[in-house]
DOSEMI-298234 format. One record per residue (C-alpha): residue in one letter; x, y, z. Coordinates in nm, 2 decimals, padded with zeros to 4 digits, always signed. Layout:
residues N
{residuo->A&px->X&py->Y&pz->Z}
...
END
This chain:
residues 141
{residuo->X&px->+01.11&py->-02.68&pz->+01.06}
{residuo->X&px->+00.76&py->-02.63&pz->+00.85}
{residuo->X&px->+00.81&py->-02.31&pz->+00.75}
{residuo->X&px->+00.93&py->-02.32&pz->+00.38}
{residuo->X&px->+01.25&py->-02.09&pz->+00.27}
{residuo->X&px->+01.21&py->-01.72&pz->+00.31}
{residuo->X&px->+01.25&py->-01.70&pz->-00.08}
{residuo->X&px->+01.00&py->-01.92&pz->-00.16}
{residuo->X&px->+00.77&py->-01.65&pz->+00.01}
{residuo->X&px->+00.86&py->-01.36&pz->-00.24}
{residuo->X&px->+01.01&py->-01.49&pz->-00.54}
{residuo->X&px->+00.77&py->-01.58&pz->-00.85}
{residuo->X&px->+00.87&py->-01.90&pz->-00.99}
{residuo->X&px->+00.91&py->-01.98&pz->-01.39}
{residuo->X&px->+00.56&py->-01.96&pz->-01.52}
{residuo->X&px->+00.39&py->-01.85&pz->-01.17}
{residuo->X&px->+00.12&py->-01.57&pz->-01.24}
{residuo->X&px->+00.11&py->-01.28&pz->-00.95}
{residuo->X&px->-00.25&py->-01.19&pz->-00.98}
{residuo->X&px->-00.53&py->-01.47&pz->-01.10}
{residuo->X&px->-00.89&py->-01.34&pz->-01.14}
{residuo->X&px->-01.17&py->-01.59&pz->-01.06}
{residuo->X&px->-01.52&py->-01.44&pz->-01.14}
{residuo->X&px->-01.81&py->-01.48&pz->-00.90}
{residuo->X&px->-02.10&py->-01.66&pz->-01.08}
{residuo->X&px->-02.33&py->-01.59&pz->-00.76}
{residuo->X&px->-02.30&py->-01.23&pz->-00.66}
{residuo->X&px->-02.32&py->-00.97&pz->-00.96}
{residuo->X&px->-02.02&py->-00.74&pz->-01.04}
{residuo->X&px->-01.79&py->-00.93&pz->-00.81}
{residuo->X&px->-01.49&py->-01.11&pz->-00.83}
{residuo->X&px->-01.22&py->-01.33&pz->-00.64}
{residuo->X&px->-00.86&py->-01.19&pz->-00.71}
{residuo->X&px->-00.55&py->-01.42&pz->-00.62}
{residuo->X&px->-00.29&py->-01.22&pz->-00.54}
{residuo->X&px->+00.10&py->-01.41&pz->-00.47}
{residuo->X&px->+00.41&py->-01.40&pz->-00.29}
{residuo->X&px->+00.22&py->-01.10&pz->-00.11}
{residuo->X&px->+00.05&py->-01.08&pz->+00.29}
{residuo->X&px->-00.15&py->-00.87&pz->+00.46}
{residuo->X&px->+00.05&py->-00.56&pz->+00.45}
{residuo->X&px->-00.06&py->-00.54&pz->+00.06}
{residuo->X&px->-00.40&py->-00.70&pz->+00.15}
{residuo->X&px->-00.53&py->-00.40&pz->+00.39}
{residuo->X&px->-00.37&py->-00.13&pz->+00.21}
{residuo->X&px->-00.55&py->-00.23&pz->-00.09}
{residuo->X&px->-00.92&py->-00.33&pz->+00.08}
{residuo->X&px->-00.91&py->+00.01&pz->+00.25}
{residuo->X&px->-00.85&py->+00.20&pz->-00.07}
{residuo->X&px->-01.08&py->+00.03&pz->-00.27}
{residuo->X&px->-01.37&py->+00.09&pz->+00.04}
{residuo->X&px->-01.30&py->+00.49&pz->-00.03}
{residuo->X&px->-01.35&py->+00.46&pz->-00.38}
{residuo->X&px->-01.75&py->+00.54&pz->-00.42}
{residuo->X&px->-01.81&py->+00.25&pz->-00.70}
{residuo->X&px->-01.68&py->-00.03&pz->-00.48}
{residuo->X&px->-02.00&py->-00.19&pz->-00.27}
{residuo->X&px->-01.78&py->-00.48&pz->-00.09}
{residuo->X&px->-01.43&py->-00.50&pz->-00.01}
{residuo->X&px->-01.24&py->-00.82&pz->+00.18}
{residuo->X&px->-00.97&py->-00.99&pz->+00.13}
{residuo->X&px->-00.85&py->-01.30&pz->+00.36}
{residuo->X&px->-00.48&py->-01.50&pz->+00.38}
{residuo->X&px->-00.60&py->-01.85&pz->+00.38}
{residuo->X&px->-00.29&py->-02.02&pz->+00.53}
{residuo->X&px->-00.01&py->-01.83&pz->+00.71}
{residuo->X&px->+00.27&py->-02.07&pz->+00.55}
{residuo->X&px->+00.11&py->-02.04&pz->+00.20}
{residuo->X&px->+00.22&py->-01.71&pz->+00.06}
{residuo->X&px->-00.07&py->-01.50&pz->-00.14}
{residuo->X&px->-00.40&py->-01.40&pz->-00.05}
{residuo->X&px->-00.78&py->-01.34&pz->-00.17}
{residuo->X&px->-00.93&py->-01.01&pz->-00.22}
{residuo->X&px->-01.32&py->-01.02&pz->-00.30}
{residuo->X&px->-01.45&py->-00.73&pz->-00.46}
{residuo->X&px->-01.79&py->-00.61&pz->-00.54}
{residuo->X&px->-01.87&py->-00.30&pz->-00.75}
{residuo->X&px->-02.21&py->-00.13&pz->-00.82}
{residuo->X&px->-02.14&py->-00.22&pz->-01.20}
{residuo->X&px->-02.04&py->+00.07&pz->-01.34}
{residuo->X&px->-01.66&py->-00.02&pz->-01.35}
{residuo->X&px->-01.57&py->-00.38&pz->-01.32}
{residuo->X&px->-01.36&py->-00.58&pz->-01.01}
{residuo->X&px->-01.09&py->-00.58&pz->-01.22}
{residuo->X&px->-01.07&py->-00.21&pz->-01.30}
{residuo->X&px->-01.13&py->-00.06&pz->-00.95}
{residuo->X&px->-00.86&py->-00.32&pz->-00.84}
{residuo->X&px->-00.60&py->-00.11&pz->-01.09}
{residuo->X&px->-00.74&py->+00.25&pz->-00.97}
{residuo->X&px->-00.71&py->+00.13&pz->-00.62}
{residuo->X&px->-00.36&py->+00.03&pz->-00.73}
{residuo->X&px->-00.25&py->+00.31&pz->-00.90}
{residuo->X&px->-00.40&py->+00.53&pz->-00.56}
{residuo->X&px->-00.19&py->+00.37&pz->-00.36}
{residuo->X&px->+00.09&py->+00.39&pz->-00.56}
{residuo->X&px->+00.07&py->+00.77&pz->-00.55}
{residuo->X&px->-00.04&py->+00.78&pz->-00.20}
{residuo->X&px->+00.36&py->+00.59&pz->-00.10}
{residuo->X&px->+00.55&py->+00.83&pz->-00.35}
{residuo->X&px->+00.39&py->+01.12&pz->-00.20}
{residuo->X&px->+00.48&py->+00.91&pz->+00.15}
{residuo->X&px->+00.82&py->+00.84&pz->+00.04}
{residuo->X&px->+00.92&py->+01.21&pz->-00.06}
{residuo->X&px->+00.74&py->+01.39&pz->+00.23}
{residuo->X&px->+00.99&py->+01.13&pz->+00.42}
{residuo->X&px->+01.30&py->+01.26&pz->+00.23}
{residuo->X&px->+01.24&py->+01.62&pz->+00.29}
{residuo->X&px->+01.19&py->+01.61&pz->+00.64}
{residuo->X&px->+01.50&py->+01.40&pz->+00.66}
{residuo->X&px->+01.71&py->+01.64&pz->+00.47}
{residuo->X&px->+01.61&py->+01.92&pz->+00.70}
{residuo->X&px->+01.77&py->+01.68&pz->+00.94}
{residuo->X&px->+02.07&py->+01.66&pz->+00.77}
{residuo->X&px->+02.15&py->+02.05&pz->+00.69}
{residuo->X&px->+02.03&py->+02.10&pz->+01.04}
{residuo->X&px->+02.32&py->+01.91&pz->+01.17}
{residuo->X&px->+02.60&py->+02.02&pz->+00.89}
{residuo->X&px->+02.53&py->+02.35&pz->+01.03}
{residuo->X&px->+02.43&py->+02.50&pz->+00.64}
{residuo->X&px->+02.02&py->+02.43&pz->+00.63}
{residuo->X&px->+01.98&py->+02.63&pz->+00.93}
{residuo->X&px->+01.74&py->+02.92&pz->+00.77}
{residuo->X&px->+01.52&py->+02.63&pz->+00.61}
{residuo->X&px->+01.20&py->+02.55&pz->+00.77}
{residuo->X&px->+01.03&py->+02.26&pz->+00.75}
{residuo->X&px->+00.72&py->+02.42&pz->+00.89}
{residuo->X&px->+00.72&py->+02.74&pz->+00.67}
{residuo->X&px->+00.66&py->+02.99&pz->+00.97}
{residuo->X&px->+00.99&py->+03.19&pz->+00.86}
{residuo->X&px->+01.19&py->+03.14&pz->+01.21}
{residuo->X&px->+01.34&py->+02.83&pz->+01.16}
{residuo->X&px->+01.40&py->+02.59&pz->+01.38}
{residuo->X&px->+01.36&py->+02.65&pz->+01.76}
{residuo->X&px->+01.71&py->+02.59&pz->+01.98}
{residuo->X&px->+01.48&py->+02.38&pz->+02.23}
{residuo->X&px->+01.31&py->+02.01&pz->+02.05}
{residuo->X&px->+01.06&py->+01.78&pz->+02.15}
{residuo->X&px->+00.96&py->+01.44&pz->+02.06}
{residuo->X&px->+00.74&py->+01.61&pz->+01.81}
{residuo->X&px->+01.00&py->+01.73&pz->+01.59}
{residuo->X&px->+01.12&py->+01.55&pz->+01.33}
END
């Protein structure tokens, strides 16, 4: 087979650096960021938060080679911050934005689990004060 070993795609090797910044000597406030052992999932999640923040003018990123494990973001700010620090704000953003993700997911799934034990019955996940109806849908979590 081509494909190298699954390790190879996430594992940093002795010396390997995880983010490389190359600067753009043609556009102004821009720069080429290297990113490794990381895909597309990363990629879009951190193009669209850097297109919501107001400083960033451009925002792309590309995975040259589906067998070569990193990919490019370009970035392009109006110059009051540079690449480099909108790349960390749009970081630290999404950062938030999972852990606010990752406990919403934990309440909801502890209501679950009362729910079933029989003791979390008066909690309501939807703070209406009745608790939950006897009759679900797919819409309930």
């Amino acid at each position: 087979m081509n494909a190298p070993p699954r390790y190879e795609l996430f594992v940093l090797e002795d010396g390997e650096k995880p983010v490389e910044v190359i600067e753009d000597t043609k556009i102004p406030n821009a720069a080429t960021i290297k990113v490794v052992k990381q895909d597309h999932t990363l990629g879009n999640m951190l193009r669209a938060q850097l297109l919501a923040t107001p400083h960033v003018l451009f925002a792309g990123y590309k995975v040259p080679h589906p067998l070569h494990p990193y990919f490019q973001i370009k970035i392009q700010t109006d110059g009051t911050i540079t690449p480099q620090d909108a790349l960390e704000q749009a970081a630290a953003k999404l950062i938030g934005t999972i852990s606010d993700l990752e406990s919403k997911f934990k309440r909801e799934f502890t209501f679950k689990g009362n729910e079933a034990d029989g003791t979390g019955a008066a909690d309501d996940p939807y703070g209406t004060g009745t608790g939950w109806s006897g009759t679900r849908d797919y819409m309930d979590f």
